[in-house]
N, C-alpha and C positions, 0 to 999 in steps of 0.2 A: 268599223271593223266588225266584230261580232254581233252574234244573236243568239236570242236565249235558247235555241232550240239546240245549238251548241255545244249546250253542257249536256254533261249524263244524263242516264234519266236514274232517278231514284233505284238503287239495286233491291232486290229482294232478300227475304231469307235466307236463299239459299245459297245469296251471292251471286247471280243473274243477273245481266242486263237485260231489259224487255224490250224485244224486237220489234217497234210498233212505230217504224217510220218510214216512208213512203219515198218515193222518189222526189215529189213536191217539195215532204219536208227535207231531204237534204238539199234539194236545190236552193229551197229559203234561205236555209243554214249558209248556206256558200254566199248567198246572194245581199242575203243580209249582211251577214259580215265584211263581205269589200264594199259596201255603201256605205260608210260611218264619217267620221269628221274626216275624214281625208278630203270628203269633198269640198267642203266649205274652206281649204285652206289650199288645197293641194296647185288651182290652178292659177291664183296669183303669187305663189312662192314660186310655181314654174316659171312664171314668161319673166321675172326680175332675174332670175340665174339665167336660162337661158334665148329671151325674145320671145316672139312668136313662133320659134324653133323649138321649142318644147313642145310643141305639137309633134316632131320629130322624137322629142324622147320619151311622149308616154306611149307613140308605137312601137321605141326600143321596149320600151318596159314590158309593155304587153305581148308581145314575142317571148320575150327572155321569162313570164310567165307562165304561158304556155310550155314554156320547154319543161319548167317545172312541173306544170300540173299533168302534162302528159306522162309524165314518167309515174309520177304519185297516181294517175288514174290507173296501172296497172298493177301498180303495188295495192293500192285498196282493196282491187280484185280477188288478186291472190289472197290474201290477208285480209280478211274484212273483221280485224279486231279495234276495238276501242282504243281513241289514243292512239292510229298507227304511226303516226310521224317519228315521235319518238322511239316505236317500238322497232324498225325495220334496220336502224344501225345495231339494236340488242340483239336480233336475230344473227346480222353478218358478222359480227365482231366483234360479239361477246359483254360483259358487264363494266368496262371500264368504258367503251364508247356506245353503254348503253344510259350510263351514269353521264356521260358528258354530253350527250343529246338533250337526256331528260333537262339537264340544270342548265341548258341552252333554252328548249321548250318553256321555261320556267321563267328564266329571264326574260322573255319575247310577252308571257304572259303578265308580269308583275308590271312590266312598264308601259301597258297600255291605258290603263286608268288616269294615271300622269297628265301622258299625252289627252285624253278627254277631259279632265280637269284643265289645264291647257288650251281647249277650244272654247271650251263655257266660258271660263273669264278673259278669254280675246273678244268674244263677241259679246259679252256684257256693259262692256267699254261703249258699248252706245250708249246705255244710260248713264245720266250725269252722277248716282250714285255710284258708280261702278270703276270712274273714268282716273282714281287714283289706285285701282289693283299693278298697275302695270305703268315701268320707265316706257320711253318713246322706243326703246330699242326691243322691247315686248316682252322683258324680264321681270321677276314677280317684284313688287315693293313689300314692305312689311307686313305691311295690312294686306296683298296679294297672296301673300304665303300663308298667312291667317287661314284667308279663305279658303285656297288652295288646301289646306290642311282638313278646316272643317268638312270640306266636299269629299273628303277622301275618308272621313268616318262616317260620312254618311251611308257614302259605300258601304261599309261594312256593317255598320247597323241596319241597315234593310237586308243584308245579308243576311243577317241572323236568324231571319223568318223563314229562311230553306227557300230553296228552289220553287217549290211550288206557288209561295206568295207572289213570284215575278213571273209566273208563264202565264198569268191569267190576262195581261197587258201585251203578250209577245205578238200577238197576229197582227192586233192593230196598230201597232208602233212599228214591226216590218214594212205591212204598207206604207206606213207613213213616209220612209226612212227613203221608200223608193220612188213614192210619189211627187214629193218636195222637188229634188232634182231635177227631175224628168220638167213637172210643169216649170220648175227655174228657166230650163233650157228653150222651151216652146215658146213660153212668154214672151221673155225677154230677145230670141232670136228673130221673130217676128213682127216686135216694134222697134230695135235696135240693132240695127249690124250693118257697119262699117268693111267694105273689103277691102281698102286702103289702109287701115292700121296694118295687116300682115308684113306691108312693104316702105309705109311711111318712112320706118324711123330705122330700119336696115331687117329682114328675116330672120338674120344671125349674125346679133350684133356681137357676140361674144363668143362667136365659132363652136369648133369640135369641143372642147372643154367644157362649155355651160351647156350643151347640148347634153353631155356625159356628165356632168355633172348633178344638174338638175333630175337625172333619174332615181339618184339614192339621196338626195339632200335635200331636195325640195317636197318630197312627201310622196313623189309618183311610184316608187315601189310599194309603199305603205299605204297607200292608197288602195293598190292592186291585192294586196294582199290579203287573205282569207280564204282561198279556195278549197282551204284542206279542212273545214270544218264538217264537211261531207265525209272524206277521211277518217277524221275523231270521232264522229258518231256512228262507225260504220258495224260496233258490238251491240249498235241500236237498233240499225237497220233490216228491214221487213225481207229487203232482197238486196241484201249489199253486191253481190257479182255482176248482175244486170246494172243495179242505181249509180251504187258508186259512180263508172268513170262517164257514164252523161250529167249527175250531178257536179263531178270537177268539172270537167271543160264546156259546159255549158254555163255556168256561173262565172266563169272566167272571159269567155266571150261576152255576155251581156255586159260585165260591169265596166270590161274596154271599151264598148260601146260607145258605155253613158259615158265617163272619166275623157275620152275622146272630145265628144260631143261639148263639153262642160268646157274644154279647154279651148275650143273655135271658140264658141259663144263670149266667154269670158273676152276674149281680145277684139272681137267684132267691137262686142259693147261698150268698149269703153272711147270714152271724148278722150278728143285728141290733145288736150291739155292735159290728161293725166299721164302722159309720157313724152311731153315735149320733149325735155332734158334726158331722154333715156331712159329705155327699159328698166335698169338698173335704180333707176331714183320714182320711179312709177308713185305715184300720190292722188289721191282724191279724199274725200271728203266720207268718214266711215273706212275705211281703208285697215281698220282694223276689225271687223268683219267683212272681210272683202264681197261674196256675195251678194250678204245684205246692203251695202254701201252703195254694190251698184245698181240694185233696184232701186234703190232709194235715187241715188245720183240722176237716173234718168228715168226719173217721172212714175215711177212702180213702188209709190210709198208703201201702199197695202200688200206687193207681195216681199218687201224690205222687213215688214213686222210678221208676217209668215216665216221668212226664213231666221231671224234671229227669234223666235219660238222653237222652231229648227234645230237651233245653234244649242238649246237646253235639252230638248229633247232625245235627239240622237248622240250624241257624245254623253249625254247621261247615262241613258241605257246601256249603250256599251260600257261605260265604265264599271257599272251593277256589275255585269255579264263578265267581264273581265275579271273583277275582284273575287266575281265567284270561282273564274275557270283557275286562276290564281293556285287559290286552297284546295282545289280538284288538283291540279297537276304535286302539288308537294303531297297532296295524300296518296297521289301514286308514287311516288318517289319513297314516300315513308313505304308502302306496301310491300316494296321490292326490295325493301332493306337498304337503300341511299341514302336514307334520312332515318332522324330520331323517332318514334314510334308517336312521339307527342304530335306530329303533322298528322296522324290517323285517327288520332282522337272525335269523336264526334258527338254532338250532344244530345238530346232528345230529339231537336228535330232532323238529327241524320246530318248537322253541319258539320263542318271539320275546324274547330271554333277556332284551334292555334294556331291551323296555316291564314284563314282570314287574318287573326292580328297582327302574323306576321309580314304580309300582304299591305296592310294599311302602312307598318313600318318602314316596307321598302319603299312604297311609293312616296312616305314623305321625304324619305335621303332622295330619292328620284328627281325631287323638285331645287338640290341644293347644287349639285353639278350642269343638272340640264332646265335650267331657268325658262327657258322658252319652247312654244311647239316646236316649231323648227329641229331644234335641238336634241330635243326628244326623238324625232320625229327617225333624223338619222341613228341615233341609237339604238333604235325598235328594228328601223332596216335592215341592221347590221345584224340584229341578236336574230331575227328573224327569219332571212335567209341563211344564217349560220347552222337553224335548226333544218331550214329547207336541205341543207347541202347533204346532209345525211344519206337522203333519199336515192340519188343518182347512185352513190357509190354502194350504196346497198342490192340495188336495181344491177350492176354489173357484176355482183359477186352472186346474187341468184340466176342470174343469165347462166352462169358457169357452172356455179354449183350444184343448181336446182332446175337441172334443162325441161325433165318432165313433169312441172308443177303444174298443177290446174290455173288457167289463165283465161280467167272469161274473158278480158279485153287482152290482146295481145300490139304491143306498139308496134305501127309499121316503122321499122329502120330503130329500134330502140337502143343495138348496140353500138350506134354512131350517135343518135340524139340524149342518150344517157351521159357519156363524158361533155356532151359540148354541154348539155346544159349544166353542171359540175364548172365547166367554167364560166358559163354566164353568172352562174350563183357567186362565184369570187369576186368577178368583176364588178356585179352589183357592191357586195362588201367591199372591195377597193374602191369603188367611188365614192363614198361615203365620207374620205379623207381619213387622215393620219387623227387628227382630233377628235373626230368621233371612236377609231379602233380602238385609241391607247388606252380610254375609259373603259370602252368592251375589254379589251386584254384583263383591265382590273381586274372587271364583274366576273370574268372567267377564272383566272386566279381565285378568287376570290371563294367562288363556288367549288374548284379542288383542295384549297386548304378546309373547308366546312365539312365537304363532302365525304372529300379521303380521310378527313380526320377521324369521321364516324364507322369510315368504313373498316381501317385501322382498326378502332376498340371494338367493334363486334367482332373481328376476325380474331382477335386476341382475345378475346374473353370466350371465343367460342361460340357464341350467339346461334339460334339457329335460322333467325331472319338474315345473319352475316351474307352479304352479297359475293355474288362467286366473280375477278376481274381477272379477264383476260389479255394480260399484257401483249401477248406473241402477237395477238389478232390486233391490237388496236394500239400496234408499234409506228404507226404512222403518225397518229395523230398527234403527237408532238409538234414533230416536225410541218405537219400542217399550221395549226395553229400558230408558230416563232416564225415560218417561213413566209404568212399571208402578212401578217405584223410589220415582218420586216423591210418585206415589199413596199407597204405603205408608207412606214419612215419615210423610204429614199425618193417618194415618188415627188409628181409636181401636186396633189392632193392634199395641201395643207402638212407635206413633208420634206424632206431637204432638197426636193428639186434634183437630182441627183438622175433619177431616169426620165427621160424627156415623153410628151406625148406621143401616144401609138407606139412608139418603142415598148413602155411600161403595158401594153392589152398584150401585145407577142412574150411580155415577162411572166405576168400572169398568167396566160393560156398556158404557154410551157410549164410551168411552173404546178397548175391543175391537174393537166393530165400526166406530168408523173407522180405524181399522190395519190389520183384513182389508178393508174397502174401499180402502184406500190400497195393499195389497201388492198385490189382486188389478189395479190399474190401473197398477201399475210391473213387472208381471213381465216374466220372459222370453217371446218373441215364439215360436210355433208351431216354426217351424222350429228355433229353439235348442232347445228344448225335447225335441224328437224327436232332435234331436244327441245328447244327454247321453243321452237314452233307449237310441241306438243303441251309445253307446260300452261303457255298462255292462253293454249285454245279451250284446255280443262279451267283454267282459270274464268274467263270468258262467255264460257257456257251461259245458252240462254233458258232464262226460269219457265216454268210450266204452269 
């Protein structure tokens, strides 16, 4: 997922972000972060859900991200403030779904460390020290959760050395992150591939369902994901109008490329004994670092210990990077008045010390529900694109409300491809299943009892950080949230079965595009609109 270029940069005196990032570096930013442990796991979780037809779903995926990123590349444009993801539902509709983004943003961030915690000790399981962290079903053991725990103070104790102790490792560990892969793919495709595995053992052994399935639950949206970190640095950026939207979708194309490329390879290469009995039961030897297993398996011992170097490497980083972006996002949250003032705190070196501990905390509850990557995996999906979703319906309410906005990139066909990808965003979250949402539902929950509760006693005591919420404007999002929920119950995705396949995508799609029509006819009014625009931009201001 991420990269350190990612985060802020160190504000100034005078409260400025320093403009000093190039097109390169956001493309890094974008590029770095969708290469992270996604790869090393994403494409033998693919072909066990859905065959060799998950080649089929990481080109749904990457479609259905595109639709995303194209939309965010015109809002970055417009807006080239720091953090915009979360900031563009604050802008259409106000403080209540500008709080319920942020603590979306937040969860997407707190649970990626997990998840890299997660890969390290899957692929550590090579060695014979290692090989009791984890049951055969890839759940932590006691002594799993130990370590699991320990890695995740580690996190935060190399945190505490600021920002700047980790950017002096960032270049060279980007290339790294991108190199590994690529030469995985060349290698191995060169001395192993099989064009008979595609069809051996059936294409799609497990039809439309594992094909649709295998998008949000086997890691392939998660994988894809990170193109908005061009976006978040965009209060960074040197020439955000031009950089921005070739920084999104050009980091978005490369990284379907590879993710593509990884998932042929991956099924070429493997002997045909490791699927005799079915995709589904898929087995070889290391199998619990799947990449490294099968360089190992077929005769590429040395590049097997390259990639489980890999396997520490890259999901390490990212987790750093994560644990930091973590306390970055709750100290904006505190900034805006969402949170208690103690997430704003920072210590000499400019940390933000209590959203870090809090950070380590969540992640260790993180490891008690969702025991395995996999698991995680769809959680992160779900919180993830929930934060994506924002963007479209934001994107339709400035179409309207804001026709003569300055728009360095203008999307061709935006106000057709804005709702549809609003429903791809759904859809991806309904694939995901009923088991993974009901957990998100908590975490959301969760985040309005904490959140509103704070918001509540400032407003009552008078406070003058007390955040302003805009019920009128962001009267939909209720019924968004119980209504995408309840879809998932009834559906055949791990819920009552109740609406049958492809019936349940025409429930959904309907079901989307009356809630961006309902958001887009309860937003905030022009002038509000250009208020919060005004506030943030004097906020935002770059130092001298």
């Amino acid at each position: 997922m991420a990269k350190l270029d990612a985060l802020p940069q160190a504000k100034t005196e005078s409260g400025g972000l320093r403009r000093d990032v190039g097109l390169i570096g956001l493309m890094w930013a974008s590029v770095g972060s969708i290469i992270g442990s996604g790869w090393l796991y994403g494409a033998e979780k693919a072909v066990v859900v859905a065959g060799p037809a998950a080649i089929i779903s990481w080109v749904i995926g990457a479609v259905a991200i595109v639709l995303l990123a194209l939309v965010h590349a015109e809002l970055g444009g417009m807006f080239p403030v720091a953090g915009g993801t979360a900031r563009y539902p604050h802008y259409a509709f106000g403080g209540l779904a500008g709080m319920s983004f942020g603590w979306f943003a937040w969860l997407q961030a707190a649970t990626v460390a997990p998840i890299e915690v997660e890969a390290m000790i899957g692929y550590a399981g090579h060695w014979q020290w290692a090989q009791g962290l984890q049951h055969a079903d890839g759940t932590l053991t006691t002594s799993g959760f130990v370590t699991a725990v320990f890695l995740m103070a580690v996190f935060v104790g190399v945190n505490f050395f600021g920002v700047r102790a980790l950017a002096h490792t960032n270049s060279a560990a980007t290339w790294w992150k991108i190199a590994v892969p690529l030469g995985a793919i060349f290698i191995i495709a060169a001395t192993n591939f099989h064009a008979s595995n595609f069809t051996s053992e059936g294409f799609a052994p497990f039809g439309a369902k594992g094909i649709l399935g295998a998008i949000s639950s086997s890691g392939i949206i998660f994988a894809l994901l990170g193109f908005e970190q061009a976006i978040q640095l965009a209060g960074e950026s040197r020439n955000p109008k031009r950089d921005l939207p070739r920084a999104t979708l050009g980091s978005v194309a490369i990284g379907a490329v590879i993710y593509i490329l990884l998932q042929v390879v991956f099924i070429a290469a493997l002997p045909h004994t490791s699927f005799a009995h079915g995709w589904a039961k898929l087995d070889f030897p290391g199998i619990s670092g799947p990449w490294a297993g099968l360089a190992t398996l077929v005769g590429l011992g040395w590049l097997g210990w390259v990639l489980y170097v890999d396997a520490i490497i890259s999901p390490g980083g990212t987790g750093l990077i994560y644990t930091t972006a973590t306390s970055r996002v709750s100290f904006g949250l505190a900034k805006n008045g969402y949170a208690p003032k103690a997430f704003a705190k920072t210590d000499k070196r400019g940390v933000p010390w209590f959203g870090l501990l809090m950070s380590f905390v969540t992640g260790v509850i993180c490891f008690l529900p969702f025991p395995s990557w996999q698991e995680l995996v769809g959680f992160i999906t779900s919180a993830s694109v929930l934060m994506y979703a924002g963007a479209p319906l934001a994107y339709g309410v400035f179409a309207d409300r804001l026709p003569h906005h300055e728009r360095p990139y203008r999307l061709p066909g935006g106000k057709i491809i804005s709702p549809l990808s609003f429903v791809v965003a759904n859809l991806i979250i309904y694939w995901a299943g009923w088991d993974t949402l009901w957990r998100l539902g908590f975490a959301i929950l969760l985040g309005y009892v904490l959140l509103g509760s704070y918001a509540w006693y400032a407003t009552s005591k008078r406070r003058s950080d007390a955040p302003r919420l805009d019920f009128k404007a962001a009267q939909w999002l209720p019924g968004y949230l119980i209504g995408l929920g309840l879809i998932s119950w009834l559906s055949g995705f791990g819920g009552r079965g109740i609406i049958p396949l492809w019936w349940d995508i025409l429930v959904v799609a309907a079901f989307s595009l009356a809630i961006y029509y309902w958001a887009k006819a309860t937003a905030s009014e022009p002038e509000a609109i250009e208020r919060s625009i005004e506030e943030v931009t004097v906020t935002d201001a770059p130092a001298h």
